[in-house]
Phi, psi and omega in degrees: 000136171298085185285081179299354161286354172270346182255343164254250184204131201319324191280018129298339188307311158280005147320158171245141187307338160299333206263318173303300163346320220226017156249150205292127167359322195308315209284338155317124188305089158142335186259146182241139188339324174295311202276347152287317135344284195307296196321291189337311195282009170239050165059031180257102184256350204230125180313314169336288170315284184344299166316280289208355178298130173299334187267348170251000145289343195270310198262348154312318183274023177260315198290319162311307176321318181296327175281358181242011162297093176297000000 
């Protein structure tokens, strides 16, 4: 089980995982309003978007890959 109060930002903690889902990067345990300014400009505004970033999906299945690399 996840303790999802270690992955986000104490004013999130009582959110419902849609209500995290659908806030802005920010809402991430390390990340700050500058790193929503960046993301934004490669049309990521939303933890969702984030998940859902193509390129960050390309590289979670290269590091699964990696591990089944002789």
């Amino acid at each position: 089980m996840v303790n999802i109060n270690k992955l986000v930002d104490k004013a999130y903690e009582e959110k419902s995982i849609k209500e995290i889902l659908d806030a802005p990067p920010s809402a991430l345990e390390g990340l700050t309003p500058r790193h929503d300014e960046i993301l934004a400009e490669l049309k990521i505004k939303t933890i969702r978007d984030l998940a859902n970033w193509k390129h960050a999906l390309n590289a979670r299945a290269l590091d699964q890959l990696a591990s089944h690399e002789k």
